[in-house]
Structure formats: C-alpha cells, structure tokens
C-alpha positions as CSV (number, residue, x, y, z in Angstrom):
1,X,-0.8,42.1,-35.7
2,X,1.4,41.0,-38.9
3,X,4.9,42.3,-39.3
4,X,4.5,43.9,-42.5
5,X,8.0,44.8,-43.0
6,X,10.6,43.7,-45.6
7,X,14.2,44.3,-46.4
8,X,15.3,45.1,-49.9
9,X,19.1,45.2,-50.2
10,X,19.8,48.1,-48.0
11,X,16.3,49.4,-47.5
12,X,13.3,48.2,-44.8
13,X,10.5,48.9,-46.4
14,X,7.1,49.4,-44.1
15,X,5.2,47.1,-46.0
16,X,5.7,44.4,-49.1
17,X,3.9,46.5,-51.5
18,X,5.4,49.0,-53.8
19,X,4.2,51.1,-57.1
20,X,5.6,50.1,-60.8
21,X,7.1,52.1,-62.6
22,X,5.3,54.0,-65.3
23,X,1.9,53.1,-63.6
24,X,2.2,55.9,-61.1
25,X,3.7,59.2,-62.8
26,X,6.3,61.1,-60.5
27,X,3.9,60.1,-57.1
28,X,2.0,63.4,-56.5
29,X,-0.2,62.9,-59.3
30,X,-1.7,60.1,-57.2
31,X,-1.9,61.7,-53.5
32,X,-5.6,62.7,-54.2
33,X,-6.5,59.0,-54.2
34,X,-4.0,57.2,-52.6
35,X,-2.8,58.2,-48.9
36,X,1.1,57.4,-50.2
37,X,2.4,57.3,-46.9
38,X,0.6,53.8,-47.1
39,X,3.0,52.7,-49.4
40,X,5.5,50.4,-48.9
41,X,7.9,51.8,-51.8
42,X,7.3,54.6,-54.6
43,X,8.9,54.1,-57.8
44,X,8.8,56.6,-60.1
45,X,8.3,56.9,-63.9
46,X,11.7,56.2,-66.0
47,X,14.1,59.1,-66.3
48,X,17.0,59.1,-69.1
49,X,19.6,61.6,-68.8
50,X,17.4,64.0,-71.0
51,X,14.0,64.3,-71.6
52,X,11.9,62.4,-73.9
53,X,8.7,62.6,-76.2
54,X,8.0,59.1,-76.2
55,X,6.8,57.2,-79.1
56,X,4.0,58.2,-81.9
57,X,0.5,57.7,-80.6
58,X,-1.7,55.5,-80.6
59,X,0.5,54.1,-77.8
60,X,-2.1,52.3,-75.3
61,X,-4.8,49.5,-76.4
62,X,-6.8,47.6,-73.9
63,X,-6.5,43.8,-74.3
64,X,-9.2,41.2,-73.2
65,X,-6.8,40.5,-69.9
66,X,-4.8,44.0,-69.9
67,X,-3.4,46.2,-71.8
68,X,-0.6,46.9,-74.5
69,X,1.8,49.8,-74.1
70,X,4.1,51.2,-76.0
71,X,4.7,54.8,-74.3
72,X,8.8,54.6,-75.0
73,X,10.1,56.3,-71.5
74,X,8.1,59.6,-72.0
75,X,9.5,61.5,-69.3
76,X,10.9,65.0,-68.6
77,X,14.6,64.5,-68.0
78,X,16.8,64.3,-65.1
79,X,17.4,67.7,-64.7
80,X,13.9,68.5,-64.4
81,X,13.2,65.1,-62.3
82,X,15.6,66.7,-59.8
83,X,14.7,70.2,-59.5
84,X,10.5,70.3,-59.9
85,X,9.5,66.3,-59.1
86,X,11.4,64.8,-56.0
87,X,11.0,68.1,-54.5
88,X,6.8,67.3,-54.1
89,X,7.7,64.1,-52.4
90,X,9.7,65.8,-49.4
91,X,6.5,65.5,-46.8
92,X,6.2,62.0,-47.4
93,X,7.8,59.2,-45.7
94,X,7.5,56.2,-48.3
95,X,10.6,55.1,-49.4
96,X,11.2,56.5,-52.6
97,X,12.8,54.5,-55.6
98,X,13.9,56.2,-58.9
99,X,13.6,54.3,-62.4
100,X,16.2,55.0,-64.8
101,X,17.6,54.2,-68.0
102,X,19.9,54.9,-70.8
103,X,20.8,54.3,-74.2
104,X,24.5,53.5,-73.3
105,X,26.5,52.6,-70.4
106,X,27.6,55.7,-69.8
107,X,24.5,57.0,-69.7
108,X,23.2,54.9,-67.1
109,X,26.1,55.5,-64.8
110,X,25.8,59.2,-65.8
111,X,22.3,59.1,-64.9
112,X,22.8,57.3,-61.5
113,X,25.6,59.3,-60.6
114,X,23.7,62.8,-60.9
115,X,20.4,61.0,-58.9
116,X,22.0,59.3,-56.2
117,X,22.9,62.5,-54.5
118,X,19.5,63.5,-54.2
119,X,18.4,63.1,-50.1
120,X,14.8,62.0,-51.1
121,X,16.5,58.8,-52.8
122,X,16.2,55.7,-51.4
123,X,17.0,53.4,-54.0
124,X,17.6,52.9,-57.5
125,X,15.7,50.7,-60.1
126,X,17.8,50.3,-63.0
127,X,15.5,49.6,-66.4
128,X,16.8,47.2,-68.7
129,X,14.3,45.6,-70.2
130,X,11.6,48.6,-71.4
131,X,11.1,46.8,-74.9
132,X,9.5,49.8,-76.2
133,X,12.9,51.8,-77.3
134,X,15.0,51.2,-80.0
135,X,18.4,51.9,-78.3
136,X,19.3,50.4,-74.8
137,X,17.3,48.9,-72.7
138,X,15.8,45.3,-73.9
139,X,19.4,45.0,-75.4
140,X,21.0,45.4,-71.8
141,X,18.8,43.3,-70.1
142,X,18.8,40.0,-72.3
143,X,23.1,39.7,-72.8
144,X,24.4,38.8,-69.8
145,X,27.4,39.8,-70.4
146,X,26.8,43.2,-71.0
147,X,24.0,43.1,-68.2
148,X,26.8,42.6,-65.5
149,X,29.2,45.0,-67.0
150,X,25.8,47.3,-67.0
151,X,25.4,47.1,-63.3
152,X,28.6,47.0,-62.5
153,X,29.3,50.5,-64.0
154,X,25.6,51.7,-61.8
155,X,27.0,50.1,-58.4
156,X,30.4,51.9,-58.7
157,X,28.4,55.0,-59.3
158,X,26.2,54.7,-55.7
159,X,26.0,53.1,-52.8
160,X,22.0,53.1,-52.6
161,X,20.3,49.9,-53.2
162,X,20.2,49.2,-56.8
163,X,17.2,47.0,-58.0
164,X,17.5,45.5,-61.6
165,X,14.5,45.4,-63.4
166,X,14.6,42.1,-65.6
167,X,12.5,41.0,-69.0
168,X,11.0,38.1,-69.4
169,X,11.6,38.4,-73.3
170,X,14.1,36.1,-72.7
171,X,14.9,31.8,-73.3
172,X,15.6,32.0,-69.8
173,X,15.7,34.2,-66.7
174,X,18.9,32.2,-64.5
175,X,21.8,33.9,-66.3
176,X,20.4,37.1,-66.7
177,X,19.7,37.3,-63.2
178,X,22.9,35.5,-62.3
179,X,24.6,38.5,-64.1
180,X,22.9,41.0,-62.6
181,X,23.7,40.1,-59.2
182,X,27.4,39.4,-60.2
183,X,27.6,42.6,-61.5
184,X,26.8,44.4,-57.7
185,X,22.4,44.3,-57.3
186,X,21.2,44.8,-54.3
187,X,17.9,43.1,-55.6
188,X,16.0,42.9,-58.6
189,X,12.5,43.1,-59.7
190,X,10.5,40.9,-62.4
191,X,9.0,40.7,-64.8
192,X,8.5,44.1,-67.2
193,X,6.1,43.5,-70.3
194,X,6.0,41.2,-72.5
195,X,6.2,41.6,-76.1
196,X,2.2,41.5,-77.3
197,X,0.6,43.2,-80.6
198,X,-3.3,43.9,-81.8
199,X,-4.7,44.5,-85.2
200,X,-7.8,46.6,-85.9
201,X,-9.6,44.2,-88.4
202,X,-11.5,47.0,-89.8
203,X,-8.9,49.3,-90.7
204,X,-5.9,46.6,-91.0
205,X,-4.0,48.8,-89.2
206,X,-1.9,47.8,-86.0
207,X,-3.3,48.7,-82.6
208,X,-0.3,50.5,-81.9
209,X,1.8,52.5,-84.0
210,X,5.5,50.6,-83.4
211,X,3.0,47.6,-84.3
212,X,4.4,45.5,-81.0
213,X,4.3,46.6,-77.5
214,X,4.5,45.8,-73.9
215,X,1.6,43.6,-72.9
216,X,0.5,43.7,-68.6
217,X,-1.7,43.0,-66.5
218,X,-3.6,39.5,-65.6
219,X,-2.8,37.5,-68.6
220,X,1.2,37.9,-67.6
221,X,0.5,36.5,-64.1
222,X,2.0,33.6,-64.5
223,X,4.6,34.4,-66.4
224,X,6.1,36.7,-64.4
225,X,5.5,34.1,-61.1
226,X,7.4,31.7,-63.2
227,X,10.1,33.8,-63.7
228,X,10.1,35.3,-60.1
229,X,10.5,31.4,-59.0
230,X,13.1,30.7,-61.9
231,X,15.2,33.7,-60.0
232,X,14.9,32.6,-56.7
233,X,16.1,29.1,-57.3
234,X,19.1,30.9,-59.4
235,X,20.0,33.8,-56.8
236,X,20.5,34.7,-53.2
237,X,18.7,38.3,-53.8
238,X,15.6,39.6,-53.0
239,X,13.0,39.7,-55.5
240,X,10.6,42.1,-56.1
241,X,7.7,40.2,-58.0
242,X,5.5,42.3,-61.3
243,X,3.0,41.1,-63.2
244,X,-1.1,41.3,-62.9
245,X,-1.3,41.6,-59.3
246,X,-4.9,42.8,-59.3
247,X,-5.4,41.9,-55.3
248,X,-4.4,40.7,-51.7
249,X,-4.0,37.4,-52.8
250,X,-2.3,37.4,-56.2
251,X,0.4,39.3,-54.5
252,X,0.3,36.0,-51.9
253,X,1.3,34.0,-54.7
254,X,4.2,35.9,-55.4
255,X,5.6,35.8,-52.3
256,X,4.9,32.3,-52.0
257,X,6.8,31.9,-55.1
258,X,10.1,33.2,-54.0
259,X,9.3,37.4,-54.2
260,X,10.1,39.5,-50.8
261,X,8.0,42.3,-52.1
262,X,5.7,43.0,-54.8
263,X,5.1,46.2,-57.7
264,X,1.7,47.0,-58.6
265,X,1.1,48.5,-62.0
266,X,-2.2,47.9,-64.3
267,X,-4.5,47.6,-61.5
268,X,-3.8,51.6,-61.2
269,X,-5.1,52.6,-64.2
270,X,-8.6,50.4,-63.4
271,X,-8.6,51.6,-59.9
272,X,-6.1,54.5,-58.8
273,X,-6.1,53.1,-54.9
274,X,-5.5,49.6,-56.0
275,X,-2.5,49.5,-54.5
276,X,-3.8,49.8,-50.8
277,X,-6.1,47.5,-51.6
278,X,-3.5,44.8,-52.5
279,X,-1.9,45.9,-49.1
280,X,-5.3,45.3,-47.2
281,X,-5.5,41.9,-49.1
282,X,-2.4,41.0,-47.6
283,X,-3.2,42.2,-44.3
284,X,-6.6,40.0,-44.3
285,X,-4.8,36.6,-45.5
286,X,-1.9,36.9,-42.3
287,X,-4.3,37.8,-40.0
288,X,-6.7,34.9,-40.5
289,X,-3.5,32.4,-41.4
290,X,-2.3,33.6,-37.9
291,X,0.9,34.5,-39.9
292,X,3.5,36.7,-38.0
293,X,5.7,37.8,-40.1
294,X,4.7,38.5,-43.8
295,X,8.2,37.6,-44.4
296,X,7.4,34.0,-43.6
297,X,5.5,33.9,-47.0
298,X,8.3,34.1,-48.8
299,X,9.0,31.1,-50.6
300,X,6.8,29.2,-48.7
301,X,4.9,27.5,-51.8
302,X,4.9,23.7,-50.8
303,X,6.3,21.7,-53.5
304,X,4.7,18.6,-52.6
C-alpha cells in the first residue's frame, strides 16, 4: 500500500489532497456528499476581519473550459467564523486550514492573531491574490516587497503553518514567491484565478457585473503547473499545486511538477465528491507504478 502522507510546513497531512478555498463553504455544507475525514486538508472559505456582502450579482458565468467568478470574499466575519463555523468541524479529524484576508496589514495580522488561538486550527492560508476586491489582496500578492513585509507581520502573529496563496496575474512568479518565503511561509499554494471576462453578445452587457473576474478550472491547468514548476526551481518550500485538477492524474502532473500536495476547487461544483475521486485517482496510479511513497512523485517530471 502507498504512503499517502505529506508534510506541509509543520503539518502531516493524511493524504496529498486538500479542498480550495471558496469551492467548499465552511466544510459542513459538504459532509452529505463527501466523507471529509477522507480529506487530506480542509480549507475553508476566506474570512476578513468583518463580514462581507460580496460583490453585485451576476457574479458566476460558466466558460467553455470553467468558469468566471467574481464572488469578492462573501463571507460572514471572523467573529462569526469562530463562534458558529469551526465549531461544526470538532468531530472531524482532517486537518483544518483557515483562509484569510484583509484590506491592510494590520488587518491580516489582526485577523491571524484572533484565529490562531482557535484549537480546531491547523494552519493558515494567507490570501493575497483574490483579484476580485478592490482593496488588498491582488495588491499584496504581486509587490514583493510589500508581500514579505505582509507575511512577515502574519508569522509574528502565529506559530501555525502559514501557507501563502500566490497569483499568477503576475510577469513572473520567482520573486513573489522568493518574498513570501523570506518573509516567514511555511509553504505556499498556487495558482488563484486568473483574470478572464465574457460578453453577452445579445444584450452587450458583461457576463459579470465588475466586467473581469477570476477565471478556473481546466483551461488554467497549465498555467498554474507552470507556475507551480517556476516556484519550485525558485524556493525550498512546499507547494501546494491549484488549478483544473479535474482527476487522479491531473493532480499527478502537479506533483510531478514540483507540488507536495494539491487543492481541488471547480471540479466541486461539477461533482461535490470530486475530491475523493482525485484521491482514488492517485491511489490507482501508485498502486500500478508500484510507487511507495506518493512523496516520491514530487518533482519527479524527467527533463530529458
């Protein structure tokens, strides 16, 4: 039997596959489709320090190859997070992660500081590159600069493992990642969304109503595995690879592109127990490779 498990910075994690966030709610809303002790990693929807409406609808379009998104970190606040959502994820035993984000540096660090003392968090994915606000996050995560002074301010505020989620709306991924670990990350995970937009021919009106929005799914594949083998040649971190993993063996590729783990997102909205099935996908490829260790995939591409 494979060795399934992985270490992020200062978590093992049971298995390489994890939820993204923003494609899973808070976790519960799943646990009639999904048996989320299966998981390798839970990472829950974005919280900001308080809570948030989200942008104007229409906010969602499906595209040929995925889908555009523009929900703007829709969520119900910190306070609440603490006291009514982690709470429901007490019987579990996957390792839970908590997404957050903030319009300032302070907030962040005010953010982390209040979540981190939470028991039923693991680890901390820091969101700086949600390109669907108009304060904070895509700014953070394409400066280096203020990237590392970003995560700096998080890791003095925790010592859980803090994951830094990158954008790929950027010339190039090396220094932003090179920043992000020299400001303290444990890890970080790529990509988020690309910048995408639609038109509605009929009405000449924009598929969304902030006109441009996130685009995921398949038709970012390899993008993000680009940028998820751009990071590991710049970085001694573990990544965490996103980006149209619809199966066992796109999440292969990843891996064998430099990833230690992998986030699904889309693929839950198409099928809410995709995610096992990406795990099972996994499972099938080491078994008949006779692979050991699914850690051995890591990196393993051969460059010829």
């Amino acid at each position: 039997m494979t060795d399934l498990t992985v270490r992020i910075g200062r978590l093992t994690l049971k298995n390489p596959v994890l939820t993204a966030s923003g494609t899973f709610g808070y976790g519960p809303e799943y646990a009639d489709y999904v048996d989320l002790n299966r998981l390798g990693g839970l990472i829950t929807k974005t919280i900001t320090l308080e809570p948030r409406g989200g942008n104007p609808m229409p906010r969602i379009a499906e595209m040929p190859a995925g889908m555009l998104n523009s929900i703007g970190l829709a969520n119900v606040g910190v306070e609440r997070y603490l006291a009514e959502k982690l709470p429901l994820l007490e019987k579990y035993e996957t390792a839970v992660i908590a997404n957050l984000a903030g319009s300032t540096v302070e907030e962040y660090a005010r953010v982390v500081m209040k979540v981190q003392k939470h028991p039923r968090v693991d680890g901390i994915e820091v969101n700086v590159s949600c390109p669907n606000v108009r304060k904070g996050g895509l700014a953070f995560g394409t400066d280096p600069d203020v990237l590392c002074e970003l995560v700096r301010s998080v890791r003095s505020e925790t010592d859980k493992t803090v994951i830094v989620k990158l954008s790929p709306n950027v010339t190039d991924i090396r220094p932003v990642a090179m920043a992000a670990a020299s400001g303290g990350a444990d890890a970080l995970s790529l990509i988020n969304t690309v910048m995408g937009m639609g038109i509605d021919i009929r009405t000449r009106k924009p598929l969304i109503s902030r006109i441009t929005a996130g685009l995921s799914g398949p038709a970012i594949k390899p993008i993000a595995m680009a940028k998820v083998y751009e990071a590991a040649q710049a970085v001694d971190l573990p990544l965490i690879g996103i980006g149209g993993i619809m199966n066992g063996e796109d999440a292969v590729e990843f891996l064998m592109a430099g990833a230690s783990a992998v986030q699904v997102g889309t693929l839950n909205f198409v099928d809410p127990a995709g995610c096992l099935k990406v795990l099972e996908g996994i499972e099938t490829f080491c078994r008949e490779q006779g692979i050991a260790k699914v850690s051995d995939l890591v990196g393993a591409m051969d460059h010829g």
